[in-house]
C-alpha positions in Angstrom: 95.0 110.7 86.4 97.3 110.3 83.2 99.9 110.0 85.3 98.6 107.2 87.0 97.4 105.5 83.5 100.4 105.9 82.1 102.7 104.2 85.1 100.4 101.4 85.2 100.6 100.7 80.8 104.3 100.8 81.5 103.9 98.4 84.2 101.4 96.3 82.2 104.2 96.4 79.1 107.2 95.3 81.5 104.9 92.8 82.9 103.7 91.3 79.9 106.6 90.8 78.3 108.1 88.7 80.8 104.5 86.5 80.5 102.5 88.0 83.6 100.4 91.2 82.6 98.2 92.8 85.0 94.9 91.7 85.5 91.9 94.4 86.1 92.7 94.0 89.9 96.3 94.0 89.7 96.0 97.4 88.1 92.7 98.9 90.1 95.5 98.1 93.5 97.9 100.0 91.8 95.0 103.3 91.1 94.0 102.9 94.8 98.1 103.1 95.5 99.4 105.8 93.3 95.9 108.3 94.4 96.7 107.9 97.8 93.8 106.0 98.5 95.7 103.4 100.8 99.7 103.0 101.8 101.7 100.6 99.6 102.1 98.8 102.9 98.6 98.9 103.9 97.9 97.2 100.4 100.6 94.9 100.8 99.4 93.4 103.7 95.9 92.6 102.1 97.2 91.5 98.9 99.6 88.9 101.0 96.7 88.0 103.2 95.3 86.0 100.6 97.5 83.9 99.9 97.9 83.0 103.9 96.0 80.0 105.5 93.1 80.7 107.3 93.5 80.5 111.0 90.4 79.2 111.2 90.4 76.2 108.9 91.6 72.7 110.2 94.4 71.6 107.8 95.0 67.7 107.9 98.7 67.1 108.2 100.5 63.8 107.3 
């Protein structure tokens, strides 16, 4: 588990200097990752599935 706190501060530290740290999500993704909890791809997927439009919504287009 140190291992994993560790990686994830020097993350954080890389992160925030460039203006983006982590939030308490970013970095509980990254625990579920780096335990073996879920693939990076698996996580990847849901991660990029919120930020996709819902199928099921009607957008109005111009």
């Amino acid at each position: 588990m140190r291992d994993i706190e560790q990686k994830i501060r020097e993350v954080n530290g890389t992160m925030a200097m460039e203006g983006m740290p982590l939030t308490e999500a970013d970095k509980e993704n990254m625990r579920a990752v780096l335990r073996g909890d879920v693939s990076y791809q698996e996580m990847k997927k849901r991660i990029l599935a919120d930020y996709q439009p819902r199928k099921d919504m009607d957008y109005e287009r111009e």
